[in-house]
C-alpha positions in Angstrom: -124.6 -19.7 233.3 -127.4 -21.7 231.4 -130.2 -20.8 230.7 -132.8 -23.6 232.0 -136.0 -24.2 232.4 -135.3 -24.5 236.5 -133.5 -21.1 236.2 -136.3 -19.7 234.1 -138.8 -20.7 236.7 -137.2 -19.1 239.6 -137.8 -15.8 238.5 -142.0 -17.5 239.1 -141.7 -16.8 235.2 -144.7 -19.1 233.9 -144.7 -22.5 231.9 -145.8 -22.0 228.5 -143.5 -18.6 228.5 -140.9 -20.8 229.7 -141.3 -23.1 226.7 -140.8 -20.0 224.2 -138.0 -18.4 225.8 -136.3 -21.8 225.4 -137.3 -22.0 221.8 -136.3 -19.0 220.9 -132.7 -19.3 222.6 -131.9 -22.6 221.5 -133.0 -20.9 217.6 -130.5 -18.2 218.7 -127.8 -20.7 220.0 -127.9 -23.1 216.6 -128.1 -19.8 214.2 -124.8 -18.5 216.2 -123.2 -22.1 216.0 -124.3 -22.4 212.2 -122.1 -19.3 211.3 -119.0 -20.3 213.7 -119.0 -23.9 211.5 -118.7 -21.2 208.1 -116.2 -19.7 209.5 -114.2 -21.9 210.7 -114.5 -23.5 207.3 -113.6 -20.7 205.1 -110.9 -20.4 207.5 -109.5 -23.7 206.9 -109.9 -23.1 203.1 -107.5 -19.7 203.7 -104.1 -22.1 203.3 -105.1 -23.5 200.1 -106.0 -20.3 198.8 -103.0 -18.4 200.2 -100.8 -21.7 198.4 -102.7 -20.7 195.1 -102.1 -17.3 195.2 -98.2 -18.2 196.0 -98.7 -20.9 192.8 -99.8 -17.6 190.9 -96.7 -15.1 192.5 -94.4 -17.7 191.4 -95.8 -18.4 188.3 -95.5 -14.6 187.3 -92.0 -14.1 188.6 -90.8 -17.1 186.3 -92.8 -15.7 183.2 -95.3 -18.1 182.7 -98.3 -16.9 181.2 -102.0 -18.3 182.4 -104.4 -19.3 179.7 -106.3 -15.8 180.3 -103.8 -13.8 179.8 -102.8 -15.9 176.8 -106.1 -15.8 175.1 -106.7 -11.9 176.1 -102.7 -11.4 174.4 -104.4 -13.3 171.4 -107.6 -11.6 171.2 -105.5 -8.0 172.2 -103.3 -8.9 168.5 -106.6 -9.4 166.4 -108.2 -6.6 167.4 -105.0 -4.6 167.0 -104.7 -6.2 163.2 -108.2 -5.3 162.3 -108.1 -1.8 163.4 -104.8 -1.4 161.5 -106.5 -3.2 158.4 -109.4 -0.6 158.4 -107.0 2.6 158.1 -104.8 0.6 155.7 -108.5 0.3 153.6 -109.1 4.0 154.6 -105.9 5.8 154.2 -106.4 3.6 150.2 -109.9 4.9 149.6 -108.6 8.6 150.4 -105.7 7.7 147.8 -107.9 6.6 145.2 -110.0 9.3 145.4 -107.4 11.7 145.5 -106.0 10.0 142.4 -109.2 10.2 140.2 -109.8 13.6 141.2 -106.4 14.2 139.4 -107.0 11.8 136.1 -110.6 13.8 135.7 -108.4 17.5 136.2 -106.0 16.2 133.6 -108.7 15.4 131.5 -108.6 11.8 131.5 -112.0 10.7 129.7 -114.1 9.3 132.2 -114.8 5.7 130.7 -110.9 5.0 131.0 -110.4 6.4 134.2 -111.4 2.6 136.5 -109.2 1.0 133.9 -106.3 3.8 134.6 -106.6 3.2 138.3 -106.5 -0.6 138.8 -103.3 0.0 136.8 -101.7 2.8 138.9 -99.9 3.1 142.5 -102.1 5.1 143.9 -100.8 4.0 147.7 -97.3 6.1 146.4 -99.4 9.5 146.8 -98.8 11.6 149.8 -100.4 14.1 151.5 -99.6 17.6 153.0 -100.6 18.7 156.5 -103.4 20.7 154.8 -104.6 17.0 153.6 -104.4 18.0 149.8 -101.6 15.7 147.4 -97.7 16.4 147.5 -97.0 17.8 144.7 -100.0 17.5 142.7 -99.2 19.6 139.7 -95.9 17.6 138.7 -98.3 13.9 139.5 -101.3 16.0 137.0 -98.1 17.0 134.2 -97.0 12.9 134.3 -100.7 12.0 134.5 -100.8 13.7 131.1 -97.8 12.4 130.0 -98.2 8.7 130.8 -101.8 8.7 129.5 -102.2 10.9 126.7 -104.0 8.9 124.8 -107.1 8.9 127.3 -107.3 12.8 127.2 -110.4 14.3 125.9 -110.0 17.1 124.1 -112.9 19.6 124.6 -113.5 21.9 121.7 -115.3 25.2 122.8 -116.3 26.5 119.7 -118.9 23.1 117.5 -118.7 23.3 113.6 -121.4 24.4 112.1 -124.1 21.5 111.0 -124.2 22.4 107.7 -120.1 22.0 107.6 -119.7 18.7 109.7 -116.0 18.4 110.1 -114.4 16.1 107.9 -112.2 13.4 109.1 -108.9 12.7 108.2 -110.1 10.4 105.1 -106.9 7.7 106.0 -107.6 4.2 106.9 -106.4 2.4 109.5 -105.9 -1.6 109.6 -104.6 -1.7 113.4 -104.2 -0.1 116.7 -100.8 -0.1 116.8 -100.6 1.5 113.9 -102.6 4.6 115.3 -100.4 4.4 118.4 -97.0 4.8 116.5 -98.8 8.6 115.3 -96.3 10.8 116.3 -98.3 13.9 116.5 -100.7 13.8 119.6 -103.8 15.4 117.7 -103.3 13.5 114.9 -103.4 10.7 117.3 -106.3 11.4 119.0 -108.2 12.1 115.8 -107.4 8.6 114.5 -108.4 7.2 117.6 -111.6 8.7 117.8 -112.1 8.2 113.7 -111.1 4.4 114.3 -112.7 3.8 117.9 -114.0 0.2 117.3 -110.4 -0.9 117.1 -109.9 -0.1 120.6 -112.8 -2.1 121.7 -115.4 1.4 122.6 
């Protein structure tokens, strides 16, 4: 049944009231036919999404990969590199300073000891669960060894100033002849009596 002006006036319901309810019926009626157009158009919209979503399925069972997941694979690898970069840089620094710990216990003198670790493998050290260095007596003995020559020798008792201690008295024309010394303090003596030939 419509709803009409003659039908509205039946009920001895007056004019301008008539008008209104009208009005506000035929608001109600286009509203109501507004959202039956929306959904009959997202409804007709449904096969092309369900095709796209089959597109996808398909897509996915074959193995191809869509540009997202491509890029997030890509982006996923970098981040993965540079988080493996920073404990490589990390797990170094720890070495290093493991390392020169050791050169200043062996009693490697501290001017010579950036020059001694540029030139050794310090990435070789290892650690033990309680985080200290593997075997860090026998790495102190071959530090000792291996760089003898950079050792400083740390007398307890001084000479008296009146009695300065004399140097050796022998001249030296070269460094290599100080390095061929075969005895270690007779060595280091030279070495600290002839200094400017090793350029300090």
């Amino acid at each position: 049944m419509s709803l009409t002006r003659k039908f509205l006036s039946a009920f001895g319901i007056e004019e301008d009231k008539v008008d209104e309810i009208i009005k506000a019926h035929t608001e109600t009626v286009d509203a109501l036919k507004e959202q039956r157009d929306a959904y009959k158009a997202d409804a007709e919209k449904l096969p092309a999404v369900q095709k796209e979503l089959d597109d996808l399925k398909a897509a996915a069972e074959k193995g191809d990969k869509d540009p997202y997941k491509v890029k997030y694979e890509a982006l996923k690898e970098d981040f993965d590199k540079f988080k493996s970069d920073q404990k490589e840089k990390e797990t170094h620094a720890k070495k290093e300073s493991a390392y020169k710990a050791l050169l200043e216990e062996a009693g490697i003198s501290e001017k010579r000891i950036a020059s001694v670790l540029k030139v050794s493998d310090v990435d070789a050290i290892e650690f033990a669960e309680d985080g200290k260095v593997k075997d860090a007596d026998t790495l102190k003995a071959s530090i000792k060894k291996e760089w003898e020559d950079f050792i400083v020798t740390k007398d307890t008792q001084g000479a008296p100033t009146a009695t300065p201690p004399a140097g050796s008295g022998k001249t030296y024309k070269s460094k290599d002849e100080i390095m061929a010394i075969k005895d270690v303090k007779e060595r280091q003596d030279a070495i600290a009596e002839n200094h400017e030939l090793f350029g300090f």
